[in-house]
C-alpha positions in Angstrom: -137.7 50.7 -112.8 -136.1 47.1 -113.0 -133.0 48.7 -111.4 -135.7 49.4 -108.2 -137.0 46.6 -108.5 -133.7 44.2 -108.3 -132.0 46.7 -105.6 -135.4 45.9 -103.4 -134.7 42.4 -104.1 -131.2 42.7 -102.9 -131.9 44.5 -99.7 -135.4 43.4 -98.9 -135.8 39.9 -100.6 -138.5 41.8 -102.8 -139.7 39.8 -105.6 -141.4 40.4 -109.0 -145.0 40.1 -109.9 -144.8 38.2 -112.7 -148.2 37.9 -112.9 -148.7 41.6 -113.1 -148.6 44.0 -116.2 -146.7 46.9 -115.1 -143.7 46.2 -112.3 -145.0 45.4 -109.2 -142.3 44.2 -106.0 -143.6 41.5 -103.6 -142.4 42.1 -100.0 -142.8 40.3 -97.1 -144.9 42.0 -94.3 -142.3 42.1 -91.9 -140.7 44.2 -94.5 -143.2 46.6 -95.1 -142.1 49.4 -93.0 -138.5 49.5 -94.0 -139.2 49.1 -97.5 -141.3 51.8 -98.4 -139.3 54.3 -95.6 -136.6 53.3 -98.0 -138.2 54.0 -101.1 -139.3 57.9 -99.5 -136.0 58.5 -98.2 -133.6 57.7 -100.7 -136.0 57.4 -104.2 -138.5 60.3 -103.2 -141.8 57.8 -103.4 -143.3 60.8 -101.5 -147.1 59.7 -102.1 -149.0 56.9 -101.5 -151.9 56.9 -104.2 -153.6 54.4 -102.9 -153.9 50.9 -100.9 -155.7 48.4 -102.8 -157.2 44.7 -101.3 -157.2 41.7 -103.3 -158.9 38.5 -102.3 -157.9 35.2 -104.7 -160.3 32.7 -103.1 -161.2 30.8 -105.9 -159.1 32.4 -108.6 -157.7 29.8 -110.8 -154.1 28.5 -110.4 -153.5 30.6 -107.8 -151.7 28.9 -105.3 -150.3 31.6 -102.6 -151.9 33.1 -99.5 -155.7 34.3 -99.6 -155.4 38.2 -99.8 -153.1 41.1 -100.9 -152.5 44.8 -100.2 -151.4 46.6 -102.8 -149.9 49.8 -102.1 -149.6 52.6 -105.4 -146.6 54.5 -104.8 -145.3 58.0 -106.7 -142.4 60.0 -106.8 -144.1 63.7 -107.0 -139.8 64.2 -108.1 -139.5 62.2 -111.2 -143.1 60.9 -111.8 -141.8 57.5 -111.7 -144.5 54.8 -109.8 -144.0 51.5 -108.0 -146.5 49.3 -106.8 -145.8 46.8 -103.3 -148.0 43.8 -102.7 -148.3 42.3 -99.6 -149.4 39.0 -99.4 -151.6 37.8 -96.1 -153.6 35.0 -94.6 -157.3 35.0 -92.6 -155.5 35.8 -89.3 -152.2 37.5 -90.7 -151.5 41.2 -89.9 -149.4 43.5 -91.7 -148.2 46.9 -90.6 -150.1 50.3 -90.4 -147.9 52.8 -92.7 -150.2 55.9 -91.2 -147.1 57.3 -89.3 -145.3 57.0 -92.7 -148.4 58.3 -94.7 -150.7 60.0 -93.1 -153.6 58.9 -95.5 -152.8 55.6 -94.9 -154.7 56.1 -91.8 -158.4 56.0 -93.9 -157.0 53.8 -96.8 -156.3 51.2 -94.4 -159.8 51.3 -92.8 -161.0 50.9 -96.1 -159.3 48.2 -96.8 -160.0 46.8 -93.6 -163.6 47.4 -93.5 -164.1 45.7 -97.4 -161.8 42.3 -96.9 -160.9 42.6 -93.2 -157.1 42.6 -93.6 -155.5 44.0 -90.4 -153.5 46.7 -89.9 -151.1 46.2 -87.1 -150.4 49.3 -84.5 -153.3 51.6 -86.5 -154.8 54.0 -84.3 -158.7 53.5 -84.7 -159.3 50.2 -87.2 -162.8 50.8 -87.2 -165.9 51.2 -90.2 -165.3 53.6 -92.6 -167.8 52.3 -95.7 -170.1 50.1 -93.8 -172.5 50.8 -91.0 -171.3 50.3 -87.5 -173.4 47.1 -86.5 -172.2 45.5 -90.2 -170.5 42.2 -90.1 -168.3 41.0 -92.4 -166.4 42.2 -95.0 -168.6 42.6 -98.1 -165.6 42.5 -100.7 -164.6 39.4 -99.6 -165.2 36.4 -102.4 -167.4 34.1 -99.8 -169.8 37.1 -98.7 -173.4 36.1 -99.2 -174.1 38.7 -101.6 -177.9 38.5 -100.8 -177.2 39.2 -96.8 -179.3 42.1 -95.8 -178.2 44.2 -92.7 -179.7 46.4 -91.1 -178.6 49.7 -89.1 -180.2 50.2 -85.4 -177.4 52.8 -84.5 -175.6 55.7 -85.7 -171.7 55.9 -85.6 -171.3 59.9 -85.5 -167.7 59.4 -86.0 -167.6 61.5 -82.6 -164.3 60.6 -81.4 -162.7 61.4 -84.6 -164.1 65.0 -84.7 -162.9 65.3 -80.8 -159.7 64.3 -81.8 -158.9 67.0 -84.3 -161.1 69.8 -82.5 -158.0 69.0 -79.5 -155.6 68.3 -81.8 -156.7 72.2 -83.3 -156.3 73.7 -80.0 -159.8 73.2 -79.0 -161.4 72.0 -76.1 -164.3 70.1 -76.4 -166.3 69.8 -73.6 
């Protein structure tokens, strides 16, 4: 794995976690894309287990950007794993990987809807956890914990189910 790690560090100025446990490659956003179609292509990281959000406000000698996405890659071929972090600001974007993945497409709403990290280019960044009329980002360190919402409307999720009724050959009228 420290062979990965050092020939993403050679062709996508990756670097290592070195606050992390197990081996963990930090890439630049603008990297994103190319790095893990690399990594699928020519290593077999065929499955993205999971995209996880980080937010280090007030987390002790931390001294890098606000938030992280940390994608969980596997190799279904040779079991190995890999893990990417992406490090963003407030108003930084980083890309969607849903044309990559396809179940980057909910992941990324996830993460979105819980610490408000943007997905460049994804199809339909909308609520996935939290009511429709919620603001904020409840995972985020600086959410009043004691803010009660509440829900006036229902988000059927409507133009999701139209989507894959057409998508099915069906036509929804």
């Amino acid at each position: 794995m420290n062979d990965l790690i050092l020939e993403l560090a050679e062709k996508f100025g990756a670097a290592t976690d070195e606050r992390s446990i197990d081996k963990c490659a930090i890439i630049a956003a603008e990297k994103l894309i190319e790095t893990v179609s690399f990594l699928k292509e020519t290593h077999a990281f065929d499955v993205l287990i999971d995209i996880v959000g980080v937010d280090y406000l007030g987390m002790e000698n931390h001294k890098g950007k606000r938030f992280a996405a940390i994608y969980c890659l596997k190799s279904t071929k040779n079991t190995a794993r890999l893990r990417l972090k992406i490090q963003v600001d407030e108003n930084e974007k980083i890309p969607t990987l849903s044309r990559i993945y396809p179940i980057a497409d909910w992941q990324e709403r996830e993460v979105w809807d819980q610490f408000g990290i943007v997905f460049e280019g994804h199809h339909n960044l909308k609520r996935l956890l939290n009511h429709v009329e919620f603001e904020g980002h409840p995972l985020r360190k600086d959410y009043p914990a004691q803010k009660r919402q509440w829900l006036s409307e229902n988000d059927q999720m409507l133009d999701q189910l139209e989507n894959r009724l057409e998508h099915l050959g069906y036509k929804v009228i």
